[in-house]
C-alpha positions in Angstrom: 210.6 -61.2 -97.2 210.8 -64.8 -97.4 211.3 -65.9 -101.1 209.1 -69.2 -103.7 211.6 -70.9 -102.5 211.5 -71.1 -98.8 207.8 -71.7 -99.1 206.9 -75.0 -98.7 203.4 -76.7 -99.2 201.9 -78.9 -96.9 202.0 -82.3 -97.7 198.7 -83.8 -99.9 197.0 -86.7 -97.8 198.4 -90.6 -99.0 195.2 -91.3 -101.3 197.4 -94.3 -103.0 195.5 -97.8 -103.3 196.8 -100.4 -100.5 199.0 -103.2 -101.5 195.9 -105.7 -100.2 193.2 -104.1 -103.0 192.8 -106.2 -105.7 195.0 -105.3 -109.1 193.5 -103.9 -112.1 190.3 -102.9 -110.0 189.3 -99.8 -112.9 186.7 -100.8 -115.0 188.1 -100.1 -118.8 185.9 -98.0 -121.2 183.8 -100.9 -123.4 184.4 -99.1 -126.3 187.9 -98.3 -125.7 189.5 -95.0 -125.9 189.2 -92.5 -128.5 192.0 -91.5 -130.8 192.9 -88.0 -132.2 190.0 -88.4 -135.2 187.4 -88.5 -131.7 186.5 -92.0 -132.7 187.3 -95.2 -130.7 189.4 -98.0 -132.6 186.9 -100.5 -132.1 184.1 -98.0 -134.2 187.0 -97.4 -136.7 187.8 -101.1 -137.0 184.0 -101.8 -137.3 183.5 -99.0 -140.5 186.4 -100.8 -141.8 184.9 -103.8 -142.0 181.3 -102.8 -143.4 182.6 -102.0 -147.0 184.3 -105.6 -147.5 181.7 -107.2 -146.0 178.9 -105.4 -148.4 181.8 -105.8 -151.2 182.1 -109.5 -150.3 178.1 -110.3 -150.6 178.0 -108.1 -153.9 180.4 -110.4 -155.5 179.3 -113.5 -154.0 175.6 -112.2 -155.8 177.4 -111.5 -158.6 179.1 -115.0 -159.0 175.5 -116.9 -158.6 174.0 -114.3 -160.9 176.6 -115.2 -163.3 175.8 -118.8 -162.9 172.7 -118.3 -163.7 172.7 -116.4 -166.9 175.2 -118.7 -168.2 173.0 -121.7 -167.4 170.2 -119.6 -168.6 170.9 -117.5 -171.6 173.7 -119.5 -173.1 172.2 -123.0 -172.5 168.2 -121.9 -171.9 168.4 -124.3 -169.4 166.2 -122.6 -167.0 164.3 -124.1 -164.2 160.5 -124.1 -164.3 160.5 -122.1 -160.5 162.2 -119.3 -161.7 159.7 -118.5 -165.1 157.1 -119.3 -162.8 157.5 -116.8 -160.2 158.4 -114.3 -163.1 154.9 -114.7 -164.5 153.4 -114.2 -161.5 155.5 -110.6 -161.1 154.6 -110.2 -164.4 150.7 -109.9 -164.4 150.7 -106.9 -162.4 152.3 -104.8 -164.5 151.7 -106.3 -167.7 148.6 -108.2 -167.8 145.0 -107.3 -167.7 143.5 -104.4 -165.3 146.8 -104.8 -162.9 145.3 -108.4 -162.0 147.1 -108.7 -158.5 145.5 -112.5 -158.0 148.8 -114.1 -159.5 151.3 -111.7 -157.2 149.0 -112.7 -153.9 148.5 -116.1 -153.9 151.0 -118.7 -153.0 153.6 -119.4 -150.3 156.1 -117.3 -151.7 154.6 -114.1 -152.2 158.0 -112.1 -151.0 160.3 -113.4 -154.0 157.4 -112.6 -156.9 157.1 -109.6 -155.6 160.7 -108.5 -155.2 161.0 -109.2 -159.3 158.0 -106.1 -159.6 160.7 -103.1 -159.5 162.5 -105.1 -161.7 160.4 -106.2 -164.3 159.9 -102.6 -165.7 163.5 -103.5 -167.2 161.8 -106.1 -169.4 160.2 -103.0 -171.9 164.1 -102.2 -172.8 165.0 -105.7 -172.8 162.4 -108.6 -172.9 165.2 -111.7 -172.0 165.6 -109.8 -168.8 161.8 -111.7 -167.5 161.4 -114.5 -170.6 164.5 -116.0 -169.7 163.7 -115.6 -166.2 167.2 -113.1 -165.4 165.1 -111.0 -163.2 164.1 -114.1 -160.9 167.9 -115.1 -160.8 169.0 -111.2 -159.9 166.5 -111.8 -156.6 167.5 -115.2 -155.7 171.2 -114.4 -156.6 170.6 -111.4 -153.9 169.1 -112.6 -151.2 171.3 -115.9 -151.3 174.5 -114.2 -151.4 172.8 -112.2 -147.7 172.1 -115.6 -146.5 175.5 -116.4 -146.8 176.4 -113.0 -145.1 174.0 -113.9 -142.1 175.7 -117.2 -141.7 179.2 -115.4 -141.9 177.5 -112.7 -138.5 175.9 -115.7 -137.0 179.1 -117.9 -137.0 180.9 -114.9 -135.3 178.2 -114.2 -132.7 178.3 -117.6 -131.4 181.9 -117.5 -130.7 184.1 -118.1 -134.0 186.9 -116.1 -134.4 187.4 -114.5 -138.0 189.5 -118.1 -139.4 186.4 -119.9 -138.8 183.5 -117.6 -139.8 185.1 -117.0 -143.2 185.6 -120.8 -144.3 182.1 -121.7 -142.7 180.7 -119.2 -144.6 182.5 -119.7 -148.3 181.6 -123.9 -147.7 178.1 -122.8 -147.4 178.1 -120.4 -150.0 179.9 -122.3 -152.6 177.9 -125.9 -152.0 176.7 -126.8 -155.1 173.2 -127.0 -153.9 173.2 -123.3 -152.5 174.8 -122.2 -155.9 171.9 -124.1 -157.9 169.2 -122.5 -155.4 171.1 -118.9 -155.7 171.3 -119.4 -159.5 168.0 -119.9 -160.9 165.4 -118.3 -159.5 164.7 -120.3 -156.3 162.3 -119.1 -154.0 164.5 -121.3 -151.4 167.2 -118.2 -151.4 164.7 -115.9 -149.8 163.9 -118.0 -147.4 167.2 -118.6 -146.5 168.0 -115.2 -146.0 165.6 -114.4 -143.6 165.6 -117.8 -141.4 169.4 -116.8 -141.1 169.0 -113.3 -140.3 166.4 -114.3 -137.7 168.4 -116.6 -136.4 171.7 -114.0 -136.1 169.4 -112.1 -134.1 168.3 -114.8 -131.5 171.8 -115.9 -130.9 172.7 -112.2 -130.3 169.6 -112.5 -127.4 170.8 -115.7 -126.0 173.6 -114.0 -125.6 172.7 -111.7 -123.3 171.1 -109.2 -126.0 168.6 -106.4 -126.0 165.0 -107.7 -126.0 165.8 -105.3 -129.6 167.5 -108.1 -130.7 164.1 -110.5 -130.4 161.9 -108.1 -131.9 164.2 -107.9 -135.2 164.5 -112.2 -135.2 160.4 -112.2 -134.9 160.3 -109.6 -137.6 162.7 -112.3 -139.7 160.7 -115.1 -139.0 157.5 -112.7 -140.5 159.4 -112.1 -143.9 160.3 -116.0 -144.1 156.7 -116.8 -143.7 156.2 -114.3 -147.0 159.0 -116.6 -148.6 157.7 -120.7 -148.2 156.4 -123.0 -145.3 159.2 -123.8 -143.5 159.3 -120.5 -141.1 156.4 -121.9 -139.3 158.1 -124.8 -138.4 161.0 -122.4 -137.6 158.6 -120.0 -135.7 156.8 -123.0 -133.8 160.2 -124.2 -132.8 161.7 -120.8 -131.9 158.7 -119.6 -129.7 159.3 -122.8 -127.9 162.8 -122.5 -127.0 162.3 -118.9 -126.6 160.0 -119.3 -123.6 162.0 -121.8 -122.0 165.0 -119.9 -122.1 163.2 -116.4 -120.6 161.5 -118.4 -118.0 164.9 -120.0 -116.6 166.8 -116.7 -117.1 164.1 -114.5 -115.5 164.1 -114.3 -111.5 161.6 -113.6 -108.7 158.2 -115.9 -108.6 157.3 -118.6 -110.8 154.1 -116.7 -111.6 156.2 -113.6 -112.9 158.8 -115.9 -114.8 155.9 -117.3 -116.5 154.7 -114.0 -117.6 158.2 -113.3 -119.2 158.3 -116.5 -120.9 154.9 -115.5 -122.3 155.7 -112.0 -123.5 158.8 -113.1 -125.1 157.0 -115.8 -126.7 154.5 -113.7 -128.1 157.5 -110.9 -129.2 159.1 -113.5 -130.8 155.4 -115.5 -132.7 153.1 -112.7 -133.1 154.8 -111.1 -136.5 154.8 -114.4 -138.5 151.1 -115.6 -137.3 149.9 -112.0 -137.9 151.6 -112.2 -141.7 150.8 -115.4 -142.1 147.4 -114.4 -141.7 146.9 -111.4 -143.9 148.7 -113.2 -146.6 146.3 -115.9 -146.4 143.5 -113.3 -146.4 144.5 -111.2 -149.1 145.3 -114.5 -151.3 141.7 -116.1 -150.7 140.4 -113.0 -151.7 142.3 -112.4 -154.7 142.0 -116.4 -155.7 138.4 -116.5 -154.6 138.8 -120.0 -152.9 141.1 -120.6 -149.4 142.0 -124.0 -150.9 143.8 -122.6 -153.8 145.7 -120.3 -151.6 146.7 -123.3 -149.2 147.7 -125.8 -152.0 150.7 -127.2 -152.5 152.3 -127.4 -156.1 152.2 -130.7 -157.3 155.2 -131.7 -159.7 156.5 -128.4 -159.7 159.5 -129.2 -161.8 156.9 -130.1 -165.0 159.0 -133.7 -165.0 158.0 -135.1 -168.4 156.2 -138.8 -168.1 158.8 -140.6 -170.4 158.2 -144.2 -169.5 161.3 -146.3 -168.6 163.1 -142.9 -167.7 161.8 -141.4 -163.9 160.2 -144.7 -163.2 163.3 -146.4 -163.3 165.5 -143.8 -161.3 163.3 -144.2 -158.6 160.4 -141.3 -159.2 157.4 -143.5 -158.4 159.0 -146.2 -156.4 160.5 -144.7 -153.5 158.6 -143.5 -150.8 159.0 -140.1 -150.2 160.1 -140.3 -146.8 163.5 -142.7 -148.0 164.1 -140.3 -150.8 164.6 -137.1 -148.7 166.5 -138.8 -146.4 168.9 -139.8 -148.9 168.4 -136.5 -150.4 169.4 -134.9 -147.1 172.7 -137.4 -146.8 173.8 -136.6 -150.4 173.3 -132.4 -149.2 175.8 -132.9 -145.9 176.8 -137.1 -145.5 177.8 -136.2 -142.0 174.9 -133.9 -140.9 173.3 -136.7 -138.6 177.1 -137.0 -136.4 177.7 -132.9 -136.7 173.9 -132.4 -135.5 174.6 -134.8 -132.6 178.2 -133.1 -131.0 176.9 -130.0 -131.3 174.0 -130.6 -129.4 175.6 -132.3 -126.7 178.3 -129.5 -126.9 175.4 -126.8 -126.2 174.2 -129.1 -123.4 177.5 -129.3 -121.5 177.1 -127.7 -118.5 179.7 -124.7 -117.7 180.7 -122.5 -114.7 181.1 -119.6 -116.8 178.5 -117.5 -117.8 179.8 -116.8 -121.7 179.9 -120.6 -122.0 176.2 -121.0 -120.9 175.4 -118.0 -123.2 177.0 -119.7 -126.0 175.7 -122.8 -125.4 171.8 -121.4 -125.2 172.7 -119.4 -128.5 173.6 -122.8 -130.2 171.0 -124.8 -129.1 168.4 -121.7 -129.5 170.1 -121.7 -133.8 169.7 -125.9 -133.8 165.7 -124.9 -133.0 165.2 -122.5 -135.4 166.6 -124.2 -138.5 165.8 -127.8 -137.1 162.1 -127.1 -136.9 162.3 -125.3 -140.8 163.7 -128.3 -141.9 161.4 -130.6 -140.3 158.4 -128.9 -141.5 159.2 -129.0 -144.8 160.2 -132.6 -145.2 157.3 -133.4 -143.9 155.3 -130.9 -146.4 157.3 -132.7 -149.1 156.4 -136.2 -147.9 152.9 -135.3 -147.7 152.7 -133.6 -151.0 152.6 -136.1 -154.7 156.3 -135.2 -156.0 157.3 -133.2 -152.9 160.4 -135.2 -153.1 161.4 -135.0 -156.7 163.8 -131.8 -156.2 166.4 -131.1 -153.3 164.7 -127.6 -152.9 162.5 -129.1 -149.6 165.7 -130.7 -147.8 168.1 -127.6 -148.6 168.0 -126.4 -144.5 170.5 -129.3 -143.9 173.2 -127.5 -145.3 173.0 -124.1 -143.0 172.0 -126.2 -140.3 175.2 -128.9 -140.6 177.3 -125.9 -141.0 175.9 -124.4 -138.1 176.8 -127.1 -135.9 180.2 -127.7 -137.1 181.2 -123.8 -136.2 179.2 -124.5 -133.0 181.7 -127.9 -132.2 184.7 -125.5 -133.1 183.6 -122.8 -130.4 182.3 -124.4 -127.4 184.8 -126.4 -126.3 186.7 -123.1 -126.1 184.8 -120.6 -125.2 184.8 -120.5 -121.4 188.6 -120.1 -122.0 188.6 -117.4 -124.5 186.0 -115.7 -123.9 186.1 -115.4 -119.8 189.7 -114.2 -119.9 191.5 -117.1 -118.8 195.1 -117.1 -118.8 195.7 -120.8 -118.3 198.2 -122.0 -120.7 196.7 -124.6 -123.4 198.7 -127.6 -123.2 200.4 -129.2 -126.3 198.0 -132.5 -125.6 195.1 -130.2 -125.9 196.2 -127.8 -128.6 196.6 -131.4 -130.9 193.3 -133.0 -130.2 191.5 -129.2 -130.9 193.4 -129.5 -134.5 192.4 -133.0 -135.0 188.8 -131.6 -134.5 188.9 -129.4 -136.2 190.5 -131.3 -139.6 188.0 -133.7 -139.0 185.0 -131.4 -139.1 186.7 -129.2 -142.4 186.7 -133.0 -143.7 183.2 -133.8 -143.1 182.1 -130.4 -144.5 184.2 -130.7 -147.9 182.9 -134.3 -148.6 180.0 -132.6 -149.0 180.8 -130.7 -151.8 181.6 -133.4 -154.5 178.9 -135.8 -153.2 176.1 -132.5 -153.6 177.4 -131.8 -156.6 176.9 -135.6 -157.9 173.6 -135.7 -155.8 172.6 -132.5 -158.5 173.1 -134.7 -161.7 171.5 -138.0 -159.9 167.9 -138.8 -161.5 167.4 -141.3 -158.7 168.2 -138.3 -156.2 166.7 -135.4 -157.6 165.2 -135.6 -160.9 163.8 -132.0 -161.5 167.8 -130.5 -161.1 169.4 -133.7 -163.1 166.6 -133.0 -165.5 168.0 -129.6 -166.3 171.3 -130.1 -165.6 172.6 -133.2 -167.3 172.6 -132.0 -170.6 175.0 -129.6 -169.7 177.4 -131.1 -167.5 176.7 -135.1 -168.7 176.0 -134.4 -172.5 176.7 -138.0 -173.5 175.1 -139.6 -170.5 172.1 -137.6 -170.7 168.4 -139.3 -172.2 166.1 -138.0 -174.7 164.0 -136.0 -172.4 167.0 -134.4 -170.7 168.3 -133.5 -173.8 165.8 -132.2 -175.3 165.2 -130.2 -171.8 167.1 -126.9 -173.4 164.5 -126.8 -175.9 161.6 -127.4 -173.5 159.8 -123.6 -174.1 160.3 -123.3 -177.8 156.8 -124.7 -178.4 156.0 -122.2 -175.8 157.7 -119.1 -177.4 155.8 -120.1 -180.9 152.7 -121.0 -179.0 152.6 -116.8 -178.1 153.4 -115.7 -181.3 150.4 -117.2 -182.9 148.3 -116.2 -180.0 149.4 -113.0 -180.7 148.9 -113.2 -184.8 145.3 -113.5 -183.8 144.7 -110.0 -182.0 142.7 -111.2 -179.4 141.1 -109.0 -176.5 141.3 -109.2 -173.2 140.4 -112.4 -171.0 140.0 -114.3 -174.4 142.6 -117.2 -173.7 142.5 -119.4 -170.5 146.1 -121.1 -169.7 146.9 -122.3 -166.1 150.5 -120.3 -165.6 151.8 -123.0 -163.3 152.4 -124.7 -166.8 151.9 -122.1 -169.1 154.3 -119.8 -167.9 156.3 -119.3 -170.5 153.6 -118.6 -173.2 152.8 -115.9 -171.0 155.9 -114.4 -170.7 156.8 -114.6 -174.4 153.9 -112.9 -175.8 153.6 -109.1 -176.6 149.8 -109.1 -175.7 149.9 -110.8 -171.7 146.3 -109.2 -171.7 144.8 -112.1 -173.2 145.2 -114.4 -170.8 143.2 -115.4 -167.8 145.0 -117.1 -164.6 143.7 -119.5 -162.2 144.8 -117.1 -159.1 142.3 -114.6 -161.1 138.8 -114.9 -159.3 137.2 -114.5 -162.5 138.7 -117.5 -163.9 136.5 -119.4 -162.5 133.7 -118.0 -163.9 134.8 -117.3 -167.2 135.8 -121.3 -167.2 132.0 -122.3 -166.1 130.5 -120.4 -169.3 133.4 -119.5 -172.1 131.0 -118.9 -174.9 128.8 -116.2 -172.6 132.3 -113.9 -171.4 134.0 -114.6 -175.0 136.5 -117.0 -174.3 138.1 -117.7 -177.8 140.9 -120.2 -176.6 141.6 -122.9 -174.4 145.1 -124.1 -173.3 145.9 -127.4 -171.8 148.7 -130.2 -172.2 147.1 -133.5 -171.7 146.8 -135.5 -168.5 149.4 -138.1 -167.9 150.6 -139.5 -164.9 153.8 -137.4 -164.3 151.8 -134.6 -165.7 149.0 -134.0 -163.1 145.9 -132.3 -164.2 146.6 -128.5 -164.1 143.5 -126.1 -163.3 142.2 -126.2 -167.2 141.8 -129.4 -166.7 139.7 -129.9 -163.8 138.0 -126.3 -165.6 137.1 -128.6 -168.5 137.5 -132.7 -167.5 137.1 -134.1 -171.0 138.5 -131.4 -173.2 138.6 -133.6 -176.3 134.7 -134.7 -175.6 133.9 -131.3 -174.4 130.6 -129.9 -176.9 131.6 -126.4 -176.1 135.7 -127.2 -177.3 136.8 -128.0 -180.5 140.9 -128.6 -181.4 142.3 -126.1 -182.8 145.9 -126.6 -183.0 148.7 -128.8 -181.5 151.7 -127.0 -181.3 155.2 -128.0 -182.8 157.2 -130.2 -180.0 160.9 -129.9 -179.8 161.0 -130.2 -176.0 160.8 -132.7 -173.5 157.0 -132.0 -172.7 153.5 -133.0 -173.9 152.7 -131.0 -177.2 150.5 -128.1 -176.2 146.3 -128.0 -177.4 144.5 -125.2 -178.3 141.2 -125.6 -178.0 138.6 -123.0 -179.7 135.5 -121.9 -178.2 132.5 -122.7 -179.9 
């Protein structure tokens, strides 16, 4: 019996690969392979990274929210924006029948009503919403996210983890951003969201999931909650948009233009159907579409002190040259960034990650380009548009934007196709003297905004709060007196609130009167213009027992407010008589309180 031994298997057929097949023909697992936990090292390495990135933003929102309640409850040097959307969060809850007029109308409905969880926090501790705290814990939020989307969008277009990071901390730590994070700023919102959106479309330039457009129109929705510039940003976006789904589609010219159309529409249909509701809902609410579609005028309540804005430039500037400048002192080299970067995303390229990358940055220019645009031009068109740096605040994301883009696409159909062409020294020295030169540009930008803050010439409503506490001795009368601006206010609501009045009994426009309204224990007895019965109770006082009147007088810094157009000539007025002039401390016009006869 033959033994194991002696038998011998036949031999298995050659199956190897022959020497003339191409090397490394398997296709690798994406997500690489998994280790003994059953998870791949890329997921691992991804979970990793969630916590410092979420720790990161947290104390980046902690730093401006720190910022801000230093400049606010140790100096009470807080901006007019943030008391003002505070007020209008504040009606709501604490003002007559849950009046929802104030929370509706206005272009930044999202950031008032983001303070409305919040406010409830003001019954334990009332600086938390007289202060304005709770507008600084929203803007502080969402700015220390925008910073985060900048950060995600910087690595989707290319830039490794060396570049993201620095682009990211010049952005977040301009002192412009820090100002707009710090106090209250509807800006920060809107930030946020035109970043996210555009994270999103650089992810579907790249070769995303049409996912990735439906989340970047749902971004450009929540910035249309937040101020006007996202339909300058949508307009622009929906644009490119088509133009890039029509070239990248095949087959017919008729079915390309189909694509471009649906994407359009994917991409335009959530902020024109927001747009639209918000409008609807605020007309309502205010009773009149041309209160909902107004722009603030003098927002900033710069005082009419004669000798002081006149001089710096205020009323003799056109507004188009003063956000220009404002826009150089932001980022000096924004125009010369702006300019490589689009002819670096124009540069043609065999390689299909290189064409990606360069439709992604071109596809980011759009979307913050055409925010920008549209709201310099809303500032130029509006009287005092240009008196705060809050309209030309895109240049910063957009100039930093650029700058990662000239650091990535000179080198991305290298990296990122797999080439394994040596880079020559001659190269490797002219990519670092690029790159010195653009970390140059970017930190010139920091000193010069910070100087650009103080500047009354530049922008008078943040010098105007600011100078007193960074320029004590170089500041004037009205900006130091700006700290105690609200006293009057604050003593204002305490005698309104001696008096016991009812309900609807005092009529105050709270785009001045904000404070008053925030500092009394009884909000109940106030009417505000975004009220629909304000209007009414203004044509006939006497008739729905209007006891007061509030109203600062008209001067020429100091627009009429809507008590003043209510009652034209308060001091000739049969059915008014002067009640009270309130104690002046601050920087503005003494307020009036007018009695109903």
């Amino acid at each position: 019996m033959p033994t194991l031994d002696a038998i011998r298997l036949p031999d298995a057929p050659n199956t190897a690969i022959p020497d003339t097949a191409t090397p490394n023909t398997t296709i690798p697992d994406p997500t690489g392979p998994a280790g003994a936990s059953g998870r791949r090292p890329q997921d691992q390495a991804r979970r990793a990274t969630v916590p410092t990135f979420a720790h990161a933003v947290l104390a980046l929102a902690a730093g401006y929210l720190a910022v801000g309640g230093w400049l606010g409850w140790g100096w009470d040097s807080v901006p007019p924006e943030a008391l003002r959307l505070t007020a209008r969060a504040y009606f709501p809850l604490f003002g007559a029948g849950g009046a929802l007029g104030p929370l509706a109308v206005g272009w930044d409905v999202l950031p008032t009503a983001a303070q409305v969880p919040l406010l409830p926090l003001a019954w334990l501790w009332r600086p938390f919403a007289t202060t304005g705290i709770s507008a600084v814990v929203v803007s502080a939020l969402f700015m220390a996210g925008a910073a985060g989307q900048l950060y995600r969008t910087a690595g989707a277009l290319g830039a490794r983890r060396r570049v993201a990071v620095p682009m990211a901390a010049l952005f977040a730590l301009h002192p412009a951003v820090v100002y707009a994070g710090a106090t209250g700023s509807a800006q920060a919102a809107s930030l946020f969201f035109l970043l996210l959106a555009t994270h999103q479309l650089v992810r579907w330039y790249r070769g995303g999931s049409s996912n990735r457009l439906a989340a970047a129109g749902l971004a450009l929705a929540g910035a249309g909650l937040c101020g006007p510039s996202a339909l300058g940003a949508g307009v622009a976006t929906a644009a490119a948009v088509a133009i890039v789904a029509y070239r990248r589609a095949g087959g017919p010219a008729r079915a390309r233009r189909e694509t471009a159309r649906a994407d359009m529409l994917v991409i335009a249909l959530p902020l024109l159907f927001v747009t639209a509701i918000r409008i609807l809902i605020g007309a309502v609410a205010a009773g009149s579409w041309a209160r909902e579609l107004a722009f603030e005028v003098n927002s900033g309540l710069l005082p009419a002190v004669p000798g002081e804005l006149s001089g710096s430039g205020t009323g003799s500037v056109r507004p188009v040259v003063r956000l220009a400048v404002q826009s150089a002192v932001l980022e000096p080299f924004a125009v010369v960034t702006l300019i490589g970067a689009v002819l670096a995303g124009c540069r043609r390229d065999t390689s299909t990650l290189a064409a990606e990358t360069g439709r992604g940055v071109l596809g980011a220019l759009a979307l913050l380009g055409g925010g920008y645009a549209l709201a310099v031009v809303v500032a130029a068109l509006t009287t005092g548009g240009a008196w705060s740096l809050g309209p030309t605040l895109l240049v910063v994301p957009l100039t930093v934007l650029a700058a990662t883009a000239l650091t990535t696409t000179r080198s991305t159909a290298s990296d990122l196709a797999g080439s394994r062409r040596r880079v020559s020294g001659w190269s490797a020295a002219r990519r670092y003297r690029r790159d010195a030169a653009i970390a140059v540009m970017l930190l010139a930008a920091l000193p010069i905004g910070a100087a650009g803050l103080l500047a009354r010439g530049i922008a008078p409503t943040e010098a105007q709060a600011l100078r007193a506490v960074f320029r004590p001795g170089a500041a004037t009368d009205s900006e130091a007196a700006f700290p105690d601006r609200y006293d009057q206010d604050r003593a204002l609501a305490r005698w309104l609130d001696a008096q016991h009045l009812p309900a609807h009994s005092v009529l105050v426009d709270t785009a001045t009167g904000f404070a008053v309204v925030l500092s009394s224990h009884h909000p109940r007895q106030f009417v505000a213009p975004a009220e629909a019965r304000f209007d009414v109770l203004a044509a006939d006082p006497a008739r729905y027992r209007v006891r007061f009147v509030l109203a600062r007088p008209r001067v020429a810094a100091l627009p009429a407010d809507r008590v003043n157009r209510a009652f034209p000539d308060l001091v000739g007025d049969p059915r008014l008589s002067l009640v009270r002039v309130a104690a002046n401390p601050g920087d503005l016009p003494a307020w009036r309180v007018y009695g109903v006869r």
